[in-house]
Residue, then its C-alpha position, 0 to 999 in steps of 0.5 A: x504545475x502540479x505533480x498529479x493530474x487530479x490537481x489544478x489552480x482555480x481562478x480564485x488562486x486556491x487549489x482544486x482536487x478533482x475539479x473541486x474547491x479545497x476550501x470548500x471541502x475543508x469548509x464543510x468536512x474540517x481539517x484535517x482532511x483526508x481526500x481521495x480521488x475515486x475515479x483515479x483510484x478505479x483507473x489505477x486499479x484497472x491499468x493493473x488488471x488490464x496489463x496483467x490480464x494482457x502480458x501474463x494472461x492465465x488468470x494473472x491479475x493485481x491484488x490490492x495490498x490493504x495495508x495501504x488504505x484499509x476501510x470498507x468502501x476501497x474493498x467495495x470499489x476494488x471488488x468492483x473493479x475486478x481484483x482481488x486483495x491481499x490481507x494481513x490481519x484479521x481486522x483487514x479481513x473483518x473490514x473485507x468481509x463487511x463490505x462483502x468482498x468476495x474472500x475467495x479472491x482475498x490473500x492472507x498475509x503474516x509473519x506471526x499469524x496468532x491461531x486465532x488468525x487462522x481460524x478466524x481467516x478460515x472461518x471467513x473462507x479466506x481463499x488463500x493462506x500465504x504462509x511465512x514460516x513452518x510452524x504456522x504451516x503446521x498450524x494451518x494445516x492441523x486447522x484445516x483437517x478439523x474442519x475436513x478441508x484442504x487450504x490453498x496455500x502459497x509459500x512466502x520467499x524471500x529471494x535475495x534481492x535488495x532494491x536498494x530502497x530505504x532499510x525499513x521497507x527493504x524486505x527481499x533480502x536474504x537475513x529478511x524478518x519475512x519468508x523463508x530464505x532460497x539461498x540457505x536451502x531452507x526453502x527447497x526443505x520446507x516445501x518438501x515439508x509442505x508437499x507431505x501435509x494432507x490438508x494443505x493445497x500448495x499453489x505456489x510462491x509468494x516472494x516481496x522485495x520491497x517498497x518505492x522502487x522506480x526501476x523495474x529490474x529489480x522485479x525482473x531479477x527477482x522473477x528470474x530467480x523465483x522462476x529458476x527455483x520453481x524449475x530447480x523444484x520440479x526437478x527434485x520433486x516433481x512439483x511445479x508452482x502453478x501461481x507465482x506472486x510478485x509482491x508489489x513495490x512499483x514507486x510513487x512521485x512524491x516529490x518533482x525529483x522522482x520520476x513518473x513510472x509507466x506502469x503499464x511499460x513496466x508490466x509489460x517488460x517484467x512479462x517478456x523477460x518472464x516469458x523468455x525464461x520460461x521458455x528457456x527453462x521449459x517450463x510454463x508461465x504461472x499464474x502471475x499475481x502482484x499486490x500494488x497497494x501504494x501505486x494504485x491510492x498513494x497520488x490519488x490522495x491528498x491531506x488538507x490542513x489549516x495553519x496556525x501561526x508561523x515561527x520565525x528564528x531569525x538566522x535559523x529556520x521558519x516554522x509553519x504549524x498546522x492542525x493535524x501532524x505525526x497521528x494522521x501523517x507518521x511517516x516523515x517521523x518514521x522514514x524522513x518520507x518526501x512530501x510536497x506540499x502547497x498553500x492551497x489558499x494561495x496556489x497561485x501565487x509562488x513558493x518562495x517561503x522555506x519553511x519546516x511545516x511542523x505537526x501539533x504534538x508535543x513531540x520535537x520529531x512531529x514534522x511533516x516536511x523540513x524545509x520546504x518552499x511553498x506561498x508564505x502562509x498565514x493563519x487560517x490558510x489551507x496546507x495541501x500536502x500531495x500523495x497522502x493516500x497510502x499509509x497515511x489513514x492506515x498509519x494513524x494514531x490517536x497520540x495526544x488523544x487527537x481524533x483521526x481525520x475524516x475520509x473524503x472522496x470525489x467521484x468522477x462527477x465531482x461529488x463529494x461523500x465521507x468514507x470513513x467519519x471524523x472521529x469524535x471526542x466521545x470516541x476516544x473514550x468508547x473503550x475505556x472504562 
C-alpha cells in the first residue's frame, strides 16, 4: 500500500512507522515531527559497504554525503557501520568531530573553502581535501608546509555529463559552478600544477554528475571517461590515480510513478563495465569510493504534521494547512519536489480528496504538495509526508521565527528516542543581543 517497507496501517485505521503509532509519536514528541528509521538507515549504509567491498574490492567503499542529514548521532551510527563521510563546511566537520567519527575517513568538500576552513579541517585532522580549484590548492598547500605535512588530496572534475535531472542539482556538466573542466584542457593543466607542489599528496579524482538519477548509465558514462583520462594522465605524466570518487546521485522514490532502484544490481553493473575498461586501458581499477547521502536517509524518513482547517474555493482548489511548512520542508518551493503524502489519522480509509497542503508562513509559495489526493482531513488529524529524510533537517530554516522540529528516531526494537531536540522559543533568541 505504501511506498516503504518501513510504513503499514494499524488496526486502528492510523499510520504506523517502524511498527510504531504515529499518533502516539506525535502525541509525545508534537509536530511538527521529523522521524527517522534507524535500523533502515543501518541497512542502507550496509547494502553500500557491502556491494562496494564485493564489485570493486581495494579498499572501495561508501562515504555518507552530510549534506543530507547532518547531527551528530548519523556520524555515530555511519562510524558504526564501517563508512566513512564526506563534508562541506567546517560546521559538518565540528558536528563529526563531536560525535568522534574517525577524521581519517572523512572527505572535505567545497567550492569556495575560506582559509579558515582549511586550517580548521587541518587542525581537525580531516583525512582528505577534495579540492575544486587552483587557488584553493595553493592555499592547502602553503598550510600544509607550515605545519610540516603533507595533505592527501583529490581533484574535483567535472566530466561533462548531464543526467538530465533537474538544472538545480545537475553538477557534472562542463559550464559546472564545481570542478574543473577535462574537456577544455584545464584539468590535465591543473594536475600537472598539483604534481609540482611539495606539500600536497595527489590520490586521485573527484567527479559528481548530479542528483535523482534512476539509470545507471549515466554513472557509467561518467566512469569510463574519468577512467580514459586517468589512463590519458599516466601517459603524459607518469601518474596514475590511485582513488577514483564517483559522487553520489542514485534516486529516491518519492512518488508511486518513480521506480524502485536496485541499488546493489546498480553497483554491480557500474563494476563490471569499470572493470572491463580498465582492462581494455591496462590500467588497474582505483580504489572506488561514492558519496549516497539521499539513497541511504531519504525513505527511511517521514514529517509528521497536524492539520489545521481546510480552504475551499469552490470551482478552483482545496487547501489543506498544517502546522510546519517551507522552514523544515523548503524543497517543494525550491525544485517543485514530489512528495507523497497521507492522512495518517485515516490511512485506511481512501484518498479520494485533492487538495494543495499548504505551510503556515506568510508566503504564497509556502507549499508542500499541489494537488495531491489523500483521506479528507479534518482539523487535528495527522499529515504524513513520505521520504522526508534527506535535505529536509539539513535544509531548514527559522523563516517566520518558527523553531525547527525535533528529530525522532526508531530503533529495530521500536524504541523511540530524540536525536536532535525541538528548538525552543528562548532558542531563537540565544544569539541576539
Amino acid at each position: 500500500m505504501f511506498l516503504h517497507e518501513n510504513l503499514s496501517v494499524q488496526d486502528n485505521g492510523r499510520l504506523a512507522f517502524c511498527g510504531r503509532d504515529t499518533a502516539e509519536l506525535a502525541e509525545q514528541y508534537g509536530t511538527p515531527l521529523y522521524l527517522l528509521d534507524e535500523e533502515g538507515i543501518r541497512q542502507r549504509c550496509r547494502l553500500y559497504r557491502d556491494a562496494m567491498a564485493e564489485y570493486f574490492g581495494n579498499g572501495s567503499m561508501p562515504l555518507f554525503a552530510s549534506k543530507v542529514l547532518c547531527f551528530k548521532r548519523i556520524y555515530e551510527m555511519v562510524a558504526e557501520e564501517g563508512i566513512g563521510t564526506d563534508l562541506v563546511s567546517s560546521g559538518e566537520i565540528h558536528t563529526a568531530v563531536k560525535a568522534g567519527f574517525p577524521m581519517e575517513k572523512a572527505y572535505f568538500h567545497g567550492s569556495n573553502k575560506t582559509d579558515f576552513d582549511i586550517r580548521y579541517a587541518m587542525d581537525c585532522n580531516v583525512g582528505y581535501f577534495i579540492c575544486d580549484n587552483e587557488w584553493e590548492i595553493v592555499e592547502i598547500n602553503r598550510e600544509a608546509e607550515k605545519r610540516g605535512v603533507q595533505q592527501k588530496v583529490l581533484l574535483r572534475l567535472t566530466p561533462g555529463i548531464d543526467p538530465h535531472t533537474h538544472q538545480a542539482i545537475s553538477t557534472g556538466k562542463v559550464d559546472s559552478k564545481f570542478g574543473v573542466a577535462i574537456e577544455t584542457g584545464q584539468a590535465e593543466a591543473f594536475i600537472k600544477r598539483v604534481l609540482t607542489l611539495k606539500n600536497i599528496e595527489l590520490k586521485g579524482y573527484h567527479c559528481h554528475i548530479g542528483s535523482q538519477i534512476f539509470d545507471y548509465k549515466p554513472f557509467t558514462d561518467a566512469a569510463v571517461l574519468m577512467l580514459d583520462f586517468i589512463a590519458h594522465i599516466k601517459e603524459v605524466c607518469g601518474y596514475q590515480a590511485e582513488e577514483l570518487n564517483l559522487g553520489g546521485g542514485m534516486g529516491v522514490r518519492y512518488v508511486e510513478s518513480e521506480p524502485q532502484i536496485d541499488y546493489r544490481e546498480n553497483l554491480r553493473g557500474i563494476a563490471a563495465l569499470m572493470k572491463e575498461r580498465c582492462a581494455a586501458l591496462g590500467i588497474s581499477l582505483p580504489k572506488i569510493l561514492m558519496e549516497p547521502g539521499r539513497s541511504i536517509v531519504a525513505d527511511q524518513g517521514i514529517t509528521l504534521y497536524t492539520a489545521g482547517g481546510l480552504k475551499e474555493i469552490t470551482g478552483f482548489k482545496n487547501y489543506v494547512s498544517i502546522d510546519g511548512g517551507m522552514p523544515d520542508n523548503p524543497r517543494y518551493a525550491l525544485y517543485q519536489s514530489p512528495y507523497t503524502v497521507v492522512n495518517a489519522s485515516k490511512a485506511d480509509k481512501p484518498a479520494d480528496y485533492v487538495c494543495t497542503v499548504a505551510g503556515r508562513c506568510c508566503e504564497s509559495g509556502d507549499l508542500i504538495q499541489e494537488n495531491v489526493s489523500l483521506a479528507k482531513p479534518e482539523k487535528g488529524d495527522l499529515i504524513a509526508v513520505l521520504a522526508t529524510g534527506a535535505y529536509n533537517y539539513s535544509m531548514a530554516s527559522n523563516y517566520n521565527r518558527i523553531p525547527r522540529p525535533a528529530i525522532v528516531l526508531v530503533d529495530k526494537n521500536g524504541r523511540d528516542y530524540v536525536g536532535v531536540r525541538r528548538e525552543s522559543l528562548d532558542d531563537l533568541l540565544r544569539n541576539d543581543i
